[in-house]
C-alpha positions in Angstrom: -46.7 43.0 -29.5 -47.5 45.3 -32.6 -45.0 46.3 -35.0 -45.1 49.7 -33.6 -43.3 48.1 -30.1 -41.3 45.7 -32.4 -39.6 48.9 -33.3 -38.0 49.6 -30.3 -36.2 46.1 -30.1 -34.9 46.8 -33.7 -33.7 49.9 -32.8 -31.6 48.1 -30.0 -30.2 45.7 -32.1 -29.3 47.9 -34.6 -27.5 50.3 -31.8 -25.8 47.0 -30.6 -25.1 46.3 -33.9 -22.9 49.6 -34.1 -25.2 51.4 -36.1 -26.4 48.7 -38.5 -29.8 48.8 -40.4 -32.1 45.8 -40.3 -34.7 44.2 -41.7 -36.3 41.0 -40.7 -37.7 38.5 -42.7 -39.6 35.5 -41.7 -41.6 32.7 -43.5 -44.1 30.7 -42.2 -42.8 26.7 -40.8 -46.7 26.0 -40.0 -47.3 22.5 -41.2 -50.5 23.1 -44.3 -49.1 26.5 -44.5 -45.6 26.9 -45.1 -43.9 29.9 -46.4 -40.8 29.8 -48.8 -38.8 32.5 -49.8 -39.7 33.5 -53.8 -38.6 35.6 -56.1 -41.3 38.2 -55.2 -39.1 39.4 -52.0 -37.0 40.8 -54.6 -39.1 43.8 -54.9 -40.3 44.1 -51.4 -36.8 43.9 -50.1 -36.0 46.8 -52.7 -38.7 49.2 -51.3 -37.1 48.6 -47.3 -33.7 49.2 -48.9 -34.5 52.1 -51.2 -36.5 54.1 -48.3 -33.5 52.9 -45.7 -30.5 54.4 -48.4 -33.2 57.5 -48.7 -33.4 58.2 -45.4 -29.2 57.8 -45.1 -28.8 60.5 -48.0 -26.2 59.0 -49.1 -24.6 56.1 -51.2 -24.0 53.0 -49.9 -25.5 51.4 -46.6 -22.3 51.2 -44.2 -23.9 47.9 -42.6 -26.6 45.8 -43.4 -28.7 43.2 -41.3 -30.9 40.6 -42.2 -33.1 38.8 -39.5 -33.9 35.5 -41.3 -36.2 32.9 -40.3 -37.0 30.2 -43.0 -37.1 26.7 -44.0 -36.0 27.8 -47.4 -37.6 28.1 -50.5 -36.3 29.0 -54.6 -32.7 29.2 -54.4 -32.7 31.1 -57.2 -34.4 33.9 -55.5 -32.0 33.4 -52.5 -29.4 34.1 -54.8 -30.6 37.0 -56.2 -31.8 38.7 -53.2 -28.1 37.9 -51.8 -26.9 40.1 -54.5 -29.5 42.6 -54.1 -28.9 43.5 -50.6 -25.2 44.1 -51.5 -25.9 46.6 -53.9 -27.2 48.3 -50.8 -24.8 48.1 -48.2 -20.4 47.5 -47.7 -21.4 44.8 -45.3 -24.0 43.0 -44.5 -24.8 40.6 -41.6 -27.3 37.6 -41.1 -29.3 37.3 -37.6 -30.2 33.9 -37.2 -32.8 33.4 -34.4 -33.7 30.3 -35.1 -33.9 27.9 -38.4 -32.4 29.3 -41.5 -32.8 26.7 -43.8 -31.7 25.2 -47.3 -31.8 28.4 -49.5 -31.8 30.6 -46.2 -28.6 29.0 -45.7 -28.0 29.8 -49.3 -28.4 33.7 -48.8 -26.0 33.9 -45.5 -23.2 32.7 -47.3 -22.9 36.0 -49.2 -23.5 37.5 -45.3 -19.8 39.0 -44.2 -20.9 37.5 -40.8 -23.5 35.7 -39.8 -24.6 35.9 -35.7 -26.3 32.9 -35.1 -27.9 32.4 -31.0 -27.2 29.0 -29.7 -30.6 28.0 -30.9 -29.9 28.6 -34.4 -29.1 26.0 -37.4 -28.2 26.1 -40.7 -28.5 23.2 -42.7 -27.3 21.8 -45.8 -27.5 23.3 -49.4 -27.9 20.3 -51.7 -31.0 20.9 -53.7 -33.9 18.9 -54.6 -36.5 19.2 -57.5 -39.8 18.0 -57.5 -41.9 18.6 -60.9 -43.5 16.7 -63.4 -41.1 14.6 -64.1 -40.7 13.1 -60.9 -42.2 9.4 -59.6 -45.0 9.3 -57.4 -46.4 7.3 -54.6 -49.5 6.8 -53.4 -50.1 7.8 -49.0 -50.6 5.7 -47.3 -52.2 5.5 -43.4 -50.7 8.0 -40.7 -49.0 10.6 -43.5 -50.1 13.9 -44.1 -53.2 13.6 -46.9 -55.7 11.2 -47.7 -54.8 7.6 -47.8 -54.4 6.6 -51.4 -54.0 9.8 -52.7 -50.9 10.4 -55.0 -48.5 12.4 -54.1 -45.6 13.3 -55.9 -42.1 12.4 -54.7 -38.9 14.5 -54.5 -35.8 13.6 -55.6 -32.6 14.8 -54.1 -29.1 15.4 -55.3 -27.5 12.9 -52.5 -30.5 10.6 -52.8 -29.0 9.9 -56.3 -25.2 10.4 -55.7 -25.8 7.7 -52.9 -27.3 5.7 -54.6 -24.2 6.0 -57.1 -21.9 5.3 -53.8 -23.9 2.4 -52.8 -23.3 0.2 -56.0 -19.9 1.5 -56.6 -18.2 1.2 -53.3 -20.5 -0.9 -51.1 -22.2 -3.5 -53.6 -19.0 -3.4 -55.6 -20.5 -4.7 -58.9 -19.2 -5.2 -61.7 -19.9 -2.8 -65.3 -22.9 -5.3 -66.0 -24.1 -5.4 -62.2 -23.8 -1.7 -62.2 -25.5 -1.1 -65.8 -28.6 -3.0 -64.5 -29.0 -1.0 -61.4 -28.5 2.2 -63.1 -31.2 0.9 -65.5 -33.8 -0.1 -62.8 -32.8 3.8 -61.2 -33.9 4.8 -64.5 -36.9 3.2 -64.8 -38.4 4.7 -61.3 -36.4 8.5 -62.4 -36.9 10.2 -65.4 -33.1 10.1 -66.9 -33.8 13.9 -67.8 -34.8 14.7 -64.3 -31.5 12.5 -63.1 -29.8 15.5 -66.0 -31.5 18.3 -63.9 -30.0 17.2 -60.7 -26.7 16.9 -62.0 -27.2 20.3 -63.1 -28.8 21.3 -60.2 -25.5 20.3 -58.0 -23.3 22.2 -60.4 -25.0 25.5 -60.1 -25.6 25.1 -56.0 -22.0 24.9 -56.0 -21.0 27.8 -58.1 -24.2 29.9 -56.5 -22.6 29.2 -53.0 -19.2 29.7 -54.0 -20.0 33.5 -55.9 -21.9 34.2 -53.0 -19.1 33.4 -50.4 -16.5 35.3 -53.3 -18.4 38.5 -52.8 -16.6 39.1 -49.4 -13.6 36.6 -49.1 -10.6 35.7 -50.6 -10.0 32.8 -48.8 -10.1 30.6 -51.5 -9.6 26.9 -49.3 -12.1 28.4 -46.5 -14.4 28.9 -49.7 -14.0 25.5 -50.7 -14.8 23.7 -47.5 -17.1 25.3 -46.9 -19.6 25.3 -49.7 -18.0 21.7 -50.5 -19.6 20.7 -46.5 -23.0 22.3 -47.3 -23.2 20.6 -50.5 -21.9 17.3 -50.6 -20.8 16.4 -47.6 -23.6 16.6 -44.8 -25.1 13.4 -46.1 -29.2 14.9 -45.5 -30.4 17.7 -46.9 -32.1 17.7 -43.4 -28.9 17.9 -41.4 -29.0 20.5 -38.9 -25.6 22.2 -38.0 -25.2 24.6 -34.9 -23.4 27.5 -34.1 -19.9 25.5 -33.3 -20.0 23.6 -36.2 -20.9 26.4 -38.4 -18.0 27.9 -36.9 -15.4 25.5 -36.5 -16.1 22.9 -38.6 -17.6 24.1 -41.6 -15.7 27.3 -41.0 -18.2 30.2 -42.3 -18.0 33.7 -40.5 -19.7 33.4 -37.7 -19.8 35.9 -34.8 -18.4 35.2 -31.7 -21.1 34.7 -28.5 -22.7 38.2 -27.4 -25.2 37.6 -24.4 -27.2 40.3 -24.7 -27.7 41.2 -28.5 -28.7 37.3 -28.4 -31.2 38.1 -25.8 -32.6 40.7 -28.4 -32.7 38.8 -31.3 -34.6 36.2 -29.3 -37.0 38.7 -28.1 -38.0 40.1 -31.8 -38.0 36.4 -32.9 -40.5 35.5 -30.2 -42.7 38.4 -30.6 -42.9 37.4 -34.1 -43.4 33.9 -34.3 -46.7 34.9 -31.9 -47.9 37.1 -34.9 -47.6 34.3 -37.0 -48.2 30.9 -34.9 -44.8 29.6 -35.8 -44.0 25.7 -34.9 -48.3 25.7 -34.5 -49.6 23.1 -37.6 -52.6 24.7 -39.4 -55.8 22.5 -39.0 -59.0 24.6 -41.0 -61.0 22.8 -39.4 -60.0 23.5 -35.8 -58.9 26.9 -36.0 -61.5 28.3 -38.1 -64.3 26.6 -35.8 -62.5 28.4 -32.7 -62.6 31.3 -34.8 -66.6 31.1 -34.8 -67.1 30.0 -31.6 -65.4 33.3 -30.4 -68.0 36.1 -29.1 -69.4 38.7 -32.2 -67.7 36.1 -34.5 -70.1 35.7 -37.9 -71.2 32.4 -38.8 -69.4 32.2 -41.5 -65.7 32.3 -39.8 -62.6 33.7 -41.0 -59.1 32.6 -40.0 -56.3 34.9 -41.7 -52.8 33.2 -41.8 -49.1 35.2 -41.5 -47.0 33.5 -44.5 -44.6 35.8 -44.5 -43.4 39.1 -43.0 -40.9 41.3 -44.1 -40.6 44.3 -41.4 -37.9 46.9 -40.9 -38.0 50.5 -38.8 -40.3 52.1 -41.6 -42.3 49.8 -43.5 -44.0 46.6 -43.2 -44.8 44.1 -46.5 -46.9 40.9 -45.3 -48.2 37.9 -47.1 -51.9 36.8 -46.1 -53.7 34.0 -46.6 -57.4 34.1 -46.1 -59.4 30.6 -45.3 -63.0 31.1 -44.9 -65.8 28.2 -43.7 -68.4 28.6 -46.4 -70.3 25.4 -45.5 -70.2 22.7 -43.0 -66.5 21.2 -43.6 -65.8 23.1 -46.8 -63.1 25.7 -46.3 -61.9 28.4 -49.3 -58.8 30.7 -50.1 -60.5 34.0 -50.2 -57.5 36.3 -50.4 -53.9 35.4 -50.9 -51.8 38.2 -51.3 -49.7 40.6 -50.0 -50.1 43.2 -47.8 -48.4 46.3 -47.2 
């Protein structure tokens, strides 16, 4: 289904919505060609909104809708496009199909609602940094890569705190037992990258908790909640549902509606087609099917879907080109958006 039948489905949730406007934004989950969300939405998001407050003539958006789809990304930039939508619109609701991940989970806490289908999960919020400071390992047989390659290993906020836990409250040593196990942490992970994640955890919680401010004055609701999704899940990988996003970690979720879950489920579906979500991206395969098909040049093409940001009028999309030169040699021709 093009975008132009898309259309009619967003129309429909928006009418179910009670007149809300929507846009939908989905990265890639394909594994060798993952999308994340970046700081670069920023501007595309501000076109859809600008053209959608245009069209309203007026000031503010009355309501909002984001269709999210993501593993996550910078949550910096889920932050800041948190904020930016607000600008737009007195409220503003999350759609979640499907995943909505680590700094996707980031942006719907400054959502006024979020309606999640029974397929959806958030996850945890607890960050992790990988640069060059951090330790690397070499692969090894049956991971992703060539055997004996380095890779470079992230570190995690809990990874460290339970490692803290572990000595303190499990091992139970003493100030020298625990001096020499901090020592040997230190000598696998850079103390100033053990710094950043301390840092890190401090500004995931006060991100979170200015986000979830913007639209409630439940202060203790505020707590638990980012206080669940930052520290308390145990994984960054921790996948929570639509009850225990509900009930448990108590963010505003919508109650069950049958049918405007049947239509978010349709647009999702129609979009992760366009895109080959859940599909893993082999070069290899996929550009050799791509050259076996009929009129297909010898030199095959396969253009990739990393990210698509679509409402009613206007559609932004980041492609990725990979192009067979010679036998077993693939290039990046183009990788850029698209509007």
């Amino acid at each position: 289904m093009a975008a132009e039948q898309r259309r009619e489905i967003i129309k429909a949730i928006q009418e179910k919505r009670g007149g809300s406007r929507l846009i939908c934004c989905l990265t890639s989950d394909r594994d060798n060609a993952q999308g994340l969300m970046a700081k670069d939405f920023l501007f595309r998001f501000f076109q859809h909104l600008r053209m959608m407050q245009t069209a309203e003539k007026s000031g503010k958006l009355e309501k909002l809708d984001v269709l999210l789809f993501t593993l996550g990304g910078d949550t910096l930039a889920a932050y800041a496009l948190s904020r930016l939508v607000r600008q737009f619109a007195k409220t503003i609701g999350v759609l979640v199909p499907h995943l909505c991940l680590s700094g996707g989970t980031l942006f719907a806490l400054g959502a006024n609602e979020i309606v999640m289908t029974r397929l959806a999960t958030l996850s945890a919020i607890d960050p992790s940094i990988t640069g060059l400071l951090n330790p690397s390992a070499k692969l090894v047989q049956g991971m992703p890569g060539m055997p004996g390659q380095e890779m470079v290993v992230p570190v995690g906020v809990e990874s460290v705190a339970g490692f803290k836990k572990l000595v303190r409250e499990e091992w139970h040593l003493d100030a020298e037992g625990s001096a020499n196990a901090f020592s040997l942490l230190a000598q696998r992970v850079n103390p100033l990258l053990l710094g950043d994640l301390q840092r890190s955890k401090e500004q995931i919680v006060r991100l979170a908790t200015t986000l979830m401010a913007l639209h409630s004055s439940d202060t203790d609701r505020i707590k638990n909640a980012v206080e669940t999704l930052a520290t308390g899940l145990g994984s960054h990988d921790y996948l929570i549902g639509v009850e225990e996003a509900r009930n448990e970690v108590k963010l505003y979720v919508a109650d069950e509606n049958p049918e405007l879950e049947d239509l978010i489920l349709r647009l999702y579906e129609d979009f992760s087609g366009e895109m080959e979500l859940g599909t893993p991206f082999n070069p290899a395969l996929d550009i050799l099917s791509a050259r076996q098909q009929p009129g297909q040049p010898a030199a095959a093409s396969k253009v990739l879907k990393i990210v698509m940001i679509e409402s009613l009028g206007r559609e932004d999309v980041w492609e990725r080109e990979f192009v067979s030169a010679a036998p077993g040699q693939f290039q990046i021709r183009r990788n850029h958006w698209r509007k």
